[in-house]
C-alpha positions in Angstrom: 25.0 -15.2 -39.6 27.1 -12.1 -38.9 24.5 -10.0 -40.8 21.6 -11.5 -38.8 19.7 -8.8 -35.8 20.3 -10.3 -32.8 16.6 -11.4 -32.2 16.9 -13.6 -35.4 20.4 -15.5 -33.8 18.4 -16.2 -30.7 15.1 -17.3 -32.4 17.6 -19.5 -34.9 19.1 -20.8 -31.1 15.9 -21.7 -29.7 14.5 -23.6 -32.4 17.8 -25.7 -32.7 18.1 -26.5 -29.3 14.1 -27.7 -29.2 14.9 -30.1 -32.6 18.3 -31.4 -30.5 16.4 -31.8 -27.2 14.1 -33.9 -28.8 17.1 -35.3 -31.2 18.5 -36.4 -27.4 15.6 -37.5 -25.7 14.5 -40.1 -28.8 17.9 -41.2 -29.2 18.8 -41.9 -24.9 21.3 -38.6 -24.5 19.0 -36.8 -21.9 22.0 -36.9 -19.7 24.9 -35.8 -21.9 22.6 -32.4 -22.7 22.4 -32.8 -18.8 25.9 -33.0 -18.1 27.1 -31.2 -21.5 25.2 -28.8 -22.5 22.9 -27.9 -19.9 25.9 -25.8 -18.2 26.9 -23.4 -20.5 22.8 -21.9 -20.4 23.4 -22.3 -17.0 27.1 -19.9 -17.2 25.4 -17.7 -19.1 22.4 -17.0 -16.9 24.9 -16.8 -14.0 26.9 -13.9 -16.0 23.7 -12.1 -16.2 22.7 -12.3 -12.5 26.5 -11.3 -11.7 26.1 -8.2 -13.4 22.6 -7.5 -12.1 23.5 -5.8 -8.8 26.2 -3.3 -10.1 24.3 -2.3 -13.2 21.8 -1.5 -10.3 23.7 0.2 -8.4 25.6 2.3 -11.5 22.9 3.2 -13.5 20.4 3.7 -10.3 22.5 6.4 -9.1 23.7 7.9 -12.6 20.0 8.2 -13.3 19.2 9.5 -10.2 22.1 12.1 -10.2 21.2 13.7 -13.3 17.8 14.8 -12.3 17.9 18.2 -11.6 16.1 18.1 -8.4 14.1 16.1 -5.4 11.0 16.9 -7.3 11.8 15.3 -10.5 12.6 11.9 -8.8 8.9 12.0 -6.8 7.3 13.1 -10.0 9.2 10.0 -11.8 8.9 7.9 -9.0 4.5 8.3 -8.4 3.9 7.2 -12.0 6.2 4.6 -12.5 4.4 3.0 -9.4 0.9 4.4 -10.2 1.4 2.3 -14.0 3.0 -0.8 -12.6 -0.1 -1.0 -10.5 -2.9 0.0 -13.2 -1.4 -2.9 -15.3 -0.9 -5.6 -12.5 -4.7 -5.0 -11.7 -5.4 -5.5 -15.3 -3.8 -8.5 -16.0 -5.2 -10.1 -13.0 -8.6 -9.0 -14.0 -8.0 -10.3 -17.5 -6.8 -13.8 -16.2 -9.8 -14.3 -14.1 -11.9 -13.2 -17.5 -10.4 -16.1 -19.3 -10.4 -18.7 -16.1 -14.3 -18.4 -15.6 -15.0 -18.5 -19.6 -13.0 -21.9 -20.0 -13.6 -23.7 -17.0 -10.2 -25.6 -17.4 -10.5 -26.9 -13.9 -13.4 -29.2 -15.3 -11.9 -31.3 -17.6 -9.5 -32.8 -15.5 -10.1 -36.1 -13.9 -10.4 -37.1 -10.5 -7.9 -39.7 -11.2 -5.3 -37.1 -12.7 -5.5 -35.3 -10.0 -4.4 -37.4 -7.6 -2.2 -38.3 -9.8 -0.8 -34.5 -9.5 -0.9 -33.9 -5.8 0.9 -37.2 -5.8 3.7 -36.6 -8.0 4.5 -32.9 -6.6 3.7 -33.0 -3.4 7.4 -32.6 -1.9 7.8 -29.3 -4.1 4.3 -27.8 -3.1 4.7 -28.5 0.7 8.6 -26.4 0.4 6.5 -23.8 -1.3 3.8 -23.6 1.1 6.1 -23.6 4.2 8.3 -20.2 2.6 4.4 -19.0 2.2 3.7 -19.7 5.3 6.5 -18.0 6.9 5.9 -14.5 4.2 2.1 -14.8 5.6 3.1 -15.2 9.2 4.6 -12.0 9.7 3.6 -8.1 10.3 1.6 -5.7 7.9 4.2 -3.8 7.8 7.2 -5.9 7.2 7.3 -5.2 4.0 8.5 -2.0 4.4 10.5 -3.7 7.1 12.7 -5.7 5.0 13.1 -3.7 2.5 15.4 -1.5 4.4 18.6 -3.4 4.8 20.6 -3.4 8.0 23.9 -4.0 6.1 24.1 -2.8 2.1 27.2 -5.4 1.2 25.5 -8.0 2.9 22.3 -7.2 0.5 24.3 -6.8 -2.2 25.3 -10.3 -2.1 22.3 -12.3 -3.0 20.4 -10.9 -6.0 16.9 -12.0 -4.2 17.4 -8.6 -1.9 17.1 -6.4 -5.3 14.4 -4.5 -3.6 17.1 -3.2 -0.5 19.8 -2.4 -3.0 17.0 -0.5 -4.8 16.6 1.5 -1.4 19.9 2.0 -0.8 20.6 3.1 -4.2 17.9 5.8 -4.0 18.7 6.6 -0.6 22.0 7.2 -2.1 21.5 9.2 -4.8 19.3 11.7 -3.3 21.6 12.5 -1.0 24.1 12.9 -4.1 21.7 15.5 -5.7 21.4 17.6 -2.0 25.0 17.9 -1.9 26.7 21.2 -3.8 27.5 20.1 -7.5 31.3 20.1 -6.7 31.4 17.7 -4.0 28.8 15.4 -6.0 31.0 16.0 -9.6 33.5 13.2 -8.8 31.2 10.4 -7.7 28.8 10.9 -10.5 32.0 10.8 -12.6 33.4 6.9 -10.8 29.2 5.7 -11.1 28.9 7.1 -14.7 32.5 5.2 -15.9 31.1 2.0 -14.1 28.1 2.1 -15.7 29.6 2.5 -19.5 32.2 -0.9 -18.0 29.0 -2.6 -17.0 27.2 -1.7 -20.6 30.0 -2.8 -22.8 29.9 -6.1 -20.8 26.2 -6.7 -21.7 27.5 -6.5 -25.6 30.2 -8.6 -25.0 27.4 -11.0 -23.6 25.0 -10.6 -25.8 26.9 -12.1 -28.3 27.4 -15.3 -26.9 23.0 -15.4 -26.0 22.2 -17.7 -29.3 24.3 -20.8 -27.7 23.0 -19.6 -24.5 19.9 -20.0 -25.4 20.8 -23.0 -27.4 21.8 -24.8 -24.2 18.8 -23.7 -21.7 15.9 -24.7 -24.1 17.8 -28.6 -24.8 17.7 -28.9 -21.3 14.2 -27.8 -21.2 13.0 -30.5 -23.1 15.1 -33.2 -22.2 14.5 -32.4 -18.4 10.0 -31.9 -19.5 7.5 -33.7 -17.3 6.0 -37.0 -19.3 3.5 -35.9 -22.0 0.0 -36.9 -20.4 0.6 -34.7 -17.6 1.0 -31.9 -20.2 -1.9 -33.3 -22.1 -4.7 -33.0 -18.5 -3.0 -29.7 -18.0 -3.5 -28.5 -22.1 -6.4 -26.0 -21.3 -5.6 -24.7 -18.2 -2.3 -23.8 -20.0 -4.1 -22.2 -23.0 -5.9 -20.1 -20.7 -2.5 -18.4 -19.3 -1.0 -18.6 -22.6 -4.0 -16.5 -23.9 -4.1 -14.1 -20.8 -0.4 -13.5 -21.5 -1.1 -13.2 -25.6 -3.3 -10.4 -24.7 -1.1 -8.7 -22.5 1.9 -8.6 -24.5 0.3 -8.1 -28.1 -2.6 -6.0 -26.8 -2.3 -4.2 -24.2 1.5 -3.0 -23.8 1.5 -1.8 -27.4 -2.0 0.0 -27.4 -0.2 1.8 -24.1 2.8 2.2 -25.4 0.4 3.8 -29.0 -1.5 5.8 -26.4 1.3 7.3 -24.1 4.1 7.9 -26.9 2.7 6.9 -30.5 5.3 4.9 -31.2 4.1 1.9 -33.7 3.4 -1.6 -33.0 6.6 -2.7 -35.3 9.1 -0.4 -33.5 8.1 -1.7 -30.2 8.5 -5.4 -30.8 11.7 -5.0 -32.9 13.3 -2.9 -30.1 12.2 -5.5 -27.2 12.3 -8.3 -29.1 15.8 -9.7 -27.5 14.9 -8.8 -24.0 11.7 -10.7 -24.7 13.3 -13.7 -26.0 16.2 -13.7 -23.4 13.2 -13.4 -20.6 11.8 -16.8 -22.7 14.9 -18.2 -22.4 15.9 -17.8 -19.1 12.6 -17.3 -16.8 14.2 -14.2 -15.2 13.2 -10.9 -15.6 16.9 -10.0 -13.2 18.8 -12.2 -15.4 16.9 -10.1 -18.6 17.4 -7.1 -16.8 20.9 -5.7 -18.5 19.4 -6.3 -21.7 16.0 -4.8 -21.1 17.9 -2.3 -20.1 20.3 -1.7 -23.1 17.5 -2.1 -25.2 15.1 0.6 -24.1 17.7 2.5 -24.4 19.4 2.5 -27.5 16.4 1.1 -29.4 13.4 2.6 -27.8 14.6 6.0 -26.8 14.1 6.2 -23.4 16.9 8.1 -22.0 19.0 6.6 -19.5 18.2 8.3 -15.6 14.2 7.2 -16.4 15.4 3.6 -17.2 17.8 3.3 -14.9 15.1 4.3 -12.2 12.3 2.5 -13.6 13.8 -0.5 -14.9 15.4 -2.1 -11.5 12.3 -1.2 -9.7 10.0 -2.8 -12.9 12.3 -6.4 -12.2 11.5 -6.2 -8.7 7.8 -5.3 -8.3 6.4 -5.7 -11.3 5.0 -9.3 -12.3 1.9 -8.4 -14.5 2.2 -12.0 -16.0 3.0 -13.5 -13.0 -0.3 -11.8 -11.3 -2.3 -13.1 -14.7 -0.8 -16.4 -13.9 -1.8 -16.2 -9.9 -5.6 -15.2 -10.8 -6.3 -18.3 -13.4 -4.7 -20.6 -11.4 -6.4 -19.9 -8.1 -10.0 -20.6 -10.2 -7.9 -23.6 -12.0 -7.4 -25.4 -8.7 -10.5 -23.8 -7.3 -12.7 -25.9 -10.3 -10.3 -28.9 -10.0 -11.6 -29.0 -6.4 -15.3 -28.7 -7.3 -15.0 -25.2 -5.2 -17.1 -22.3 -6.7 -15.6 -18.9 -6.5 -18.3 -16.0 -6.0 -17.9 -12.6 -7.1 -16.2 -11.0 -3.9 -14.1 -13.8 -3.4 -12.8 -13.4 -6.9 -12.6 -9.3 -6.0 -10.7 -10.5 -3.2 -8.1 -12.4 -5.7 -7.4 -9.5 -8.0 -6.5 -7.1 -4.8 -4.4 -10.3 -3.1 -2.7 -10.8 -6.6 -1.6 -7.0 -7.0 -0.6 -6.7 -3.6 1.5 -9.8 -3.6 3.2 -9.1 -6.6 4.8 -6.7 -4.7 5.1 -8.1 -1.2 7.0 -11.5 -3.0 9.4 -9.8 -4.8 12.4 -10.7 -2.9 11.4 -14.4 -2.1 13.0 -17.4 -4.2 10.2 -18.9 -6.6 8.2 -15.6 -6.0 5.7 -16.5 -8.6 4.5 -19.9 -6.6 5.1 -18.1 -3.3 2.3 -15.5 -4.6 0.1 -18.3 -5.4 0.1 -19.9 -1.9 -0.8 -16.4 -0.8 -3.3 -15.9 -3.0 -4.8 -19.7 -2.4 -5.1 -19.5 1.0 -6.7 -15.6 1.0 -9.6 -17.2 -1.3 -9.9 -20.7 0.8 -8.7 -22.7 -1.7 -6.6 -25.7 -0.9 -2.8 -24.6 -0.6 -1.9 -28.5 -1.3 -3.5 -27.8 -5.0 -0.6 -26.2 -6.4 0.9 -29.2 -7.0 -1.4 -29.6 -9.7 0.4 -27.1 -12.0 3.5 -27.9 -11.5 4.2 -30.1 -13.8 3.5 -27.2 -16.7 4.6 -24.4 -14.7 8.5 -24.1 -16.0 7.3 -23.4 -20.0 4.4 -21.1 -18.8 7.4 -19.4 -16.5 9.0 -18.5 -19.5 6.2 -16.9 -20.7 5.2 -15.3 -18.6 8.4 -13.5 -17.7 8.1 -12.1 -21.3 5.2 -10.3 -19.9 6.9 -9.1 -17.0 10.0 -8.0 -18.9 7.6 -6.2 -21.8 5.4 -4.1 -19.0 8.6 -3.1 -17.5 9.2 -1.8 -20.6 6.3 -0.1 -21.7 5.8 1.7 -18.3 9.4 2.9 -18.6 8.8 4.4 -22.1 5.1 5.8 -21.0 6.8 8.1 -17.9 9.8 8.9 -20.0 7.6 10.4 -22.7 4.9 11.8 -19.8 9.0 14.2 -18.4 9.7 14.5 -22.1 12.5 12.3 -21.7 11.9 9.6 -24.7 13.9 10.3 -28.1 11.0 9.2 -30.9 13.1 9.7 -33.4 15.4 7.8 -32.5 13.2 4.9 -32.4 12.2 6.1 -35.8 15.9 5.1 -37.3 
């Protein structure tokens, strides 16, 4: 085992904790693997998310303070945006693609879907009331609350990523303004933190197979009843085939195009990122590791990554978005509503902007969909329909979200001249 890559542990992980969460559930132990093992996943996600916000903050401001100038950081800055949105807009288009080819919305019965908005219709209305209140305010609050009023008391909830993000850069600009000898002994404290923060990540890394282990035993011991996940089968295939295409497709034909790097170096240098996103449905909790592994295994040097990176986990949900667009026209169809062209225009634009405009909320990803819903006129109440599928297609489609963040961040580092090939190469 000690010989084994690291992806190989945590695939070997997974598939044992499936077999014993099935093991458990046939045999009446759903709630020792509740009570037992269920909390070390939960420990380990926990670790990751405590380390989230100072990684930010180190490697944010390490990156950021090596860049020789004000210029270098807007030139970084415009195309890590400008990709992040050029691939948001084409996964949403791509979802929609696939929604209005199936028609998955159409197979399922009246009587199942009452069934639905029955059995999840305390978890939709919580969603639609946080949706409610996101819709409710300014155009501009965005931009609003992403400036916080108080840095520690941002720094204290992982959900206001997007403020510490501003701060950070705020920051570190102001670090890179100031003569080199005033600036020389707070790169030096940001640059030791960041190497503390980094060798934790190892240290945790190693423990991620019984991590993983844990999280997915729970998974299925804790999984909706089967017919649910039977009237729900196509509409799943759709966003498991959206997200297919995205991850297998598209990032490495960008990644081919922007830095010819090969389809088999990509995937083995993301691969644990990928499967920790799997594993854990966060692309913050992934974050440390998406970040280690770009890298020292994709060669994207470290101020482009530690820039691109944080901002990636916070804004950038191209699965997510896929996910937004075929379930809109899932519960659209289930309704017996027909979508016409602008209206569907109208979801790619609402998807792509709310990917963006969610980012801080808790469950983001169903927050956007209320959004999205209501923009097209479909029936808010509807998203109880998915909800009984909507943890496993979570998890993949975080390994979307983590793999774009990591193909846009090895696209600008190549477009500065920043990515090591070679190294990628060994």
């Amino acid at each position: 085992m000690r010989k084994l890559a690291l992806h190989w542990k945590i695939i070997i992980g997974m598939v044992l904790g499936v077999v014993f969460g099935f093991a458990a559930s046939a045999f009446g132990a759903t709630e020792f693997v509740v009570d037992w093992i269920k909390p070390f996943g939960i420990i380990f996600i926990n670790a990751l998310k405590l380390i989230a916000i100072p990684l930010i903050v180190a490697s944010l401001i390490k990156g950021i303070s090596d860049l020789q100038d004000i210029s270098q950081l807007s030139r970084i800055g415009g195309r890590t945006l400008g990709l992040f949105l050029v691939t948001t807009v084409t996964a949403v288009t791509i979802g929609l693609g696939i929604v209005n080819l199936v028609n998955p919305g159409k197979v399922v019965s009246p009587e199942t879907r009452e069934k639905l908005l029955a059995a999840y219709a305390n978890d939709a209305s919580q969603r639609i009331e946080i949706a409610t209140s996101q819709a409710d305010q300014g155009p501009l609050s965005f931009f609003v609350d992403m400036v916080p009023d108080n840095i520690v008391g941002a720094a204290s909830f992982n959900g206001n990523m997007l403020q510490v993000i501003f701060f950070v850069v705020f920051f570190g600009i102001g670090l890179i303004l100031i003569p080199p000898d005033k600036a020389r002994p707070v790169k030096a404290f940001f640059d030791g933190v960041n190497e503390v923060v980094l060798k934790l990540i190892d240290l945790l890394m190693a423990t991620a197979p019984y991590a993983v282990f844990a999280l997915l035993a729970a998974l299925v011991v804790e999984a909706p009843s089967a017919d649910l996940f039977a009237a729900l089968l196509s509409y799943s295939i759709c966003v498991l085939l959206g997200l297919a295409i995205l991850i297998l497709g598209l990032y490495p034909l960008l990644v081919r195009l922007f830095t010819g790097v090969g389809y088999g170096a990509f995937f083995r240098g993301i691969a644990p990122a990928q499967l920790l996103a799997f594993s854990t449905s966060s692309s913050a909790a992934t974050l440390p590791v998406t970040l280690e592994r770009t890298t020292g295994h994709l060669g994207v040097s470290e101020d482009v990554a530690s820039f691109v990176l944080p901002i990636g986990a916070t804004v950038n949900m191209d699965g997510t978005s896929l996910h937004q667009a075929v379930a809109a026209v899932f519960v659209a169809q289930v309704f017996g509503l027909e979508l016409d062209l602008t209206t569907q225009l109208g979801i790619i634009v609402t998807a792509s902007m709310a990917s963006i405009g969610a980012a801080a909320v808790p469950s983001a990803g169903i927050v956007m969909l209320v959004i999205v819903l209501g923009q097209a006129g479909i029936p808010v109440e509807g998203i109880a329909l998915i909800f009984a599928v909507d943890r496993p297609l979570d998890m993949c489609r975080t390994i979307a979200n983590v793999t774009g963040d990591a193909t846009v961040s090895m696209a600008v580092a190549n477009s500065v001249g920043k990515l090591d090939v070679a190294s990628i190469a060994r």
